[in-house]
N, C-alpha and C positions, 0 to 999 in steps of 0.2 A: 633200727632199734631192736633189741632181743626182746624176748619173749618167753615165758616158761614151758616154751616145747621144745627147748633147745637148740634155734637159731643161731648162725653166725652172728659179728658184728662185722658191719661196716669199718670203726674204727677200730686200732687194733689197741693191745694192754697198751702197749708203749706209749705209746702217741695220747692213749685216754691219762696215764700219769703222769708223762710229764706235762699237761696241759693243767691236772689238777695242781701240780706239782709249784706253778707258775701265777698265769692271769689266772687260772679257777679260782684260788683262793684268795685275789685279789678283788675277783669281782664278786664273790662269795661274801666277803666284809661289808658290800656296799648295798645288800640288799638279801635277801633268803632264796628266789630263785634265779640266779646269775643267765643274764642270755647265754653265755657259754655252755653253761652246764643243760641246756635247753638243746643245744647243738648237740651235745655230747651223747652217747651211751648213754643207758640208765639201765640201773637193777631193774630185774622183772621183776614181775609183782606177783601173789597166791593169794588165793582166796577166802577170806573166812567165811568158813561153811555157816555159820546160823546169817548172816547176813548179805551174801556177796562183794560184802567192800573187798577193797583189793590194797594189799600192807607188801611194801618189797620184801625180797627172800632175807634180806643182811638186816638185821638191827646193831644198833650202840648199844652194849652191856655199860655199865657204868662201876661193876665191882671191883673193888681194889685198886683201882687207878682215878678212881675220881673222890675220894673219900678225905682226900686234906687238904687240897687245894684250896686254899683261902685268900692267901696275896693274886692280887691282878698278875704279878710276875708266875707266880705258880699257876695260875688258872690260862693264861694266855696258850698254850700248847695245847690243854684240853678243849678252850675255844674252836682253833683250828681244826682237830679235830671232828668238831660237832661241824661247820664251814665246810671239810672236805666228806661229811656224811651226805650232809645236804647238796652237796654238788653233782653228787654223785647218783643223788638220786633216794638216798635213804630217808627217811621220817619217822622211823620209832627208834626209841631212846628207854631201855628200860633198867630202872634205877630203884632204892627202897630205902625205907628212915633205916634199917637195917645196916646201909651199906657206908656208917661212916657221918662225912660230910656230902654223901654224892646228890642225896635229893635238894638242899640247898644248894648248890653249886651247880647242878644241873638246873634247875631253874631260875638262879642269877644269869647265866648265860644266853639260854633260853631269849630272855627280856630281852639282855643287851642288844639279841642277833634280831629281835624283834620277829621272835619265829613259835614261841609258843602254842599262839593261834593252829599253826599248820604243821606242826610236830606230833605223832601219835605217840603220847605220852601210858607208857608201863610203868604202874609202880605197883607197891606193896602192902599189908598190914600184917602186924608178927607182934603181938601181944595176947592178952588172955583176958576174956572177961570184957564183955559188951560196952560197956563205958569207957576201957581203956582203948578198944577197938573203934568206937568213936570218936574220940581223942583222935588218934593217930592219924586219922584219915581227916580227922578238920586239919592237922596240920601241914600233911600232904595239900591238899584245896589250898590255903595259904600261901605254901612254899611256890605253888604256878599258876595260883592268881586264876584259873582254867573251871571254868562247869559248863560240861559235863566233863570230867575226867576221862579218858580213852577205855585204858584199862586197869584196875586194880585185882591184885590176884593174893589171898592167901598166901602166905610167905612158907615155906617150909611146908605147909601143913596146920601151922600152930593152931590150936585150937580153933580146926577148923567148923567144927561143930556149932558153935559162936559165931564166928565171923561172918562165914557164907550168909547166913540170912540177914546180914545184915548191908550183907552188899547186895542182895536180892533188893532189899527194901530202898537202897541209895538208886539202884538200878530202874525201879519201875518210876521212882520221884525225880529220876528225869537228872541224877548228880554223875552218875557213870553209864557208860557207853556198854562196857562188856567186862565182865565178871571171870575168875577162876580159880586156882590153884598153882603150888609150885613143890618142886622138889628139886634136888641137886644131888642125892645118893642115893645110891643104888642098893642099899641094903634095907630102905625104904620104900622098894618098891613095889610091894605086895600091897603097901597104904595106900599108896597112889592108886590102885588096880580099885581096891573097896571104894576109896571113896569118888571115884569116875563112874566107873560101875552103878551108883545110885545118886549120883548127886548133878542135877542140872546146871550147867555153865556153859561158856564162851569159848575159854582159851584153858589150853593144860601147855604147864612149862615145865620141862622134863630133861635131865641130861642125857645127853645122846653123842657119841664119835665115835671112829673108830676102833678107839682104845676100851671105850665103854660102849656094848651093842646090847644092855641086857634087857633096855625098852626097848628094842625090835623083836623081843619074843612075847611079848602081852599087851605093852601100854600102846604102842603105836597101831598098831590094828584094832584096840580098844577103840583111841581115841577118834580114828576114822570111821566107825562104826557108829560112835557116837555125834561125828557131826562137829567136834570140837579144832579151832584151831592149835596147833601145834606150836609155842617157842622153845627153841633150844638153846638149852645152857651147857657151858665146859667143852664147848668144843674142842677145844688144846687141853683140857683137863691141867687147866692151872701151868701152861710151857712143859709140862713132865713130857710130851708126845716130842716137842722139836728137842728134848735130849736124848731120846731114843737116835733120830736121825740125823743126831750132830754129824757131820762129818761125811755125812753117805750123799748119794745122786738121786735125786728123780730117777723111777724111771722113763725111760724114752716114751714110753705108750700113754705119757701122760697129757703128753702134747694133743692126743686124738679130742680129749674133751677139754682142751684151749687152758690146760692147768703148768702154768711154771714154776710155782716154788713150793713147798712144804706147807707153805700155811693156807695156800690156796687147795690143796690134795687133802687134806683135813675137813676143810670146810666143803669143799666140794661134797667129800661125803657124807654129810650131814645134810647138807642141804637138796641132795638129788633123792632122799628116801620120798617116797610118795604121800606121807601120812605129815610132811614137815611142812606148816605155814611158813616160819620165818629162824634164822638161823640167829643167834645173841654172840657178837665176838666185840669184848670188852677191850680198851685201849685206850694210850694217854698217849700216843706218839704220832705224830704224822706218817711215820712213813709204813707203820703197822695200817694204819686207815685205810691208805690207797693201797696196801695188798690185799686187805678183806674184802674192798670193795671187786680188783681183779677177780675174785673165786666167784661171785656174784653174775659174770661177765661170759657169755660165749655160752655152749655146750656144757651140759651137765652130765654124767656119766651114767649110762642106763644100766640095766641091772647084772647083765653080764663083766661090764665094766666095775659094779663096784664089787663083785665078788673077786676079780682079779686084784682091786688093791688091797682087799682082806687077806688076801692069802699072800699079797707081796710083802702086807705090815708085818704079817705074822711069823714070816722068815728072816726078817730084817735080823 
């Protein structure tokens, strides 16, 4: 089994996908932890500093691809999905009323797989104004049927001044687990700095890749000083990064930290920065799944290693 000091695996990528690829997900339908996938690899897991649980490196984003799915026909793919997360070893799934239909739809699935219970559920609140923010959050409790909630995080920012005490207050009465903040631009990052800076929480979720490194000069060092876990969002900044390297190669030395295609060399580096609890790569397709879950898998690239793929992105 790997580990987050960057161990080998015993099994190799191949052999871990095409197994998910197959009986994993057959025996994924028939229960939440499949003997198989027991056999199998598993993501390593990180820390959350204020409490020592331990969350694997890869989460389920749920934005933009889970937000219409309504028909069982349209929802069946994302099921799988959520099937090959769990196989694989994964348990956070983070979603928001924000995003759509994805907090209904992630929790109709949820039920179905009879996995809610053991799922570390992320979600969200992004309104104004204390009544509306408790509003939104009984609806969230609803939608997954689940107390204590895992985690709830300030969405954006929004009126965060509001909100935070109000998740303080759900937090000590025993309704949520662990409390935070979120952000997704970078031209909001100086907010993010203020309001970490003076405001007690859990978790900061923050965008981070190698296209976008501008939290690795304040917030990520912040937020380790502070004690806070780390989710990362935009890892692929919305597919903009795999048009960059349409058409190009790996390069060869990528192989040294167990990385074979584009979306795994992305995530990789994201997920190997020291200051990152868990990595968020959002998807509606299988076969996107079980390459997230590879970047998760093997060695991670140390620090001389990721200054080489900076400088290799940077020439592309």
């Amino acid at each position: 089994m790997s580990n987050n000091k960057g161990t080998s695996l015993n099994l190799s990528r191949g052999d871990f996908l095409k197994t998910l690829g197959g009986s994993g997900v057959a025996l994924a339908a028939s229960g939440f932890m499949p003997e198989i996938a027991q056999a199998m690899a598993k993501l390593p897991t990180r820390r959350i500093p204020g409490s020592g649980e331990r969350i694997p490196i890869l989460g389920l984003g749920t934005s933009r691809v889970f937000n219409r799915a309504m028909s069982a026909e349209a929802r069946a793919p994302l099921k799988e999905v959520i099937q090959l997360h769990f196989a694989g070893g994964g348990t956070l799934i983070d979603t928001a009323p924000g995003y759509g239909k994805a907090e209904i739809v992630v929790g109709d699935l949820l039920r179905e797989l009879g996995a809610t219970q053991k799922t570390f559920i992320a979600t969200k609140v992004r309104t104004d104004g204390r009544e509306e923010g408790i509003e939104s959050l009984n609806e969230s409790f609803k939608r997954f049927g689940k107390t204590p909630l895992d985690l709830i995080q300030v969405h954006s920012l929004r009126d965060w001044e509001t909100q935070l005490p109000t998740l303080r207050e759900w937090k000590a009465a025993g309704k949520i687990r662990y409390i935070g903040v979120t952000n997704s631009r970078t031209r909001d990052h100086d907010d993010v700095v203020d309001v970490i800076s003076k405001e007690k929480m859990d978790f900061l979720q923050i965008n981070y890749s190698i296209l976008q490194r501008n939290a690795d000069k304040r917030i990520l060092p912040m937020a380790a000083d502070k004690g806070l876990a780390v989710l990362i969002n935009k890892p692929f900044n919305k597919a903009k990064m795999f048009r960059k390297v349409k058409g190009k190669s790996l390069p060869p030395w990528a192989a040294d930290f167990d990385c074979k295609t584009w979306g795994q060399f992305f995530l990789k580096f994201s997920m190997s920065h020291p200051a990152v609890t868990c990595v968020l790569a959002a998807t509606g397709k299988a076969k996107h799944m079980k390459d997230n879950l590879g970047a998760g898998m093997g060695r991670m690239p140390n620090a001389k290693e990721r200054q080489k793929m900076i400088a290799y992105w940077e020439n592309l």
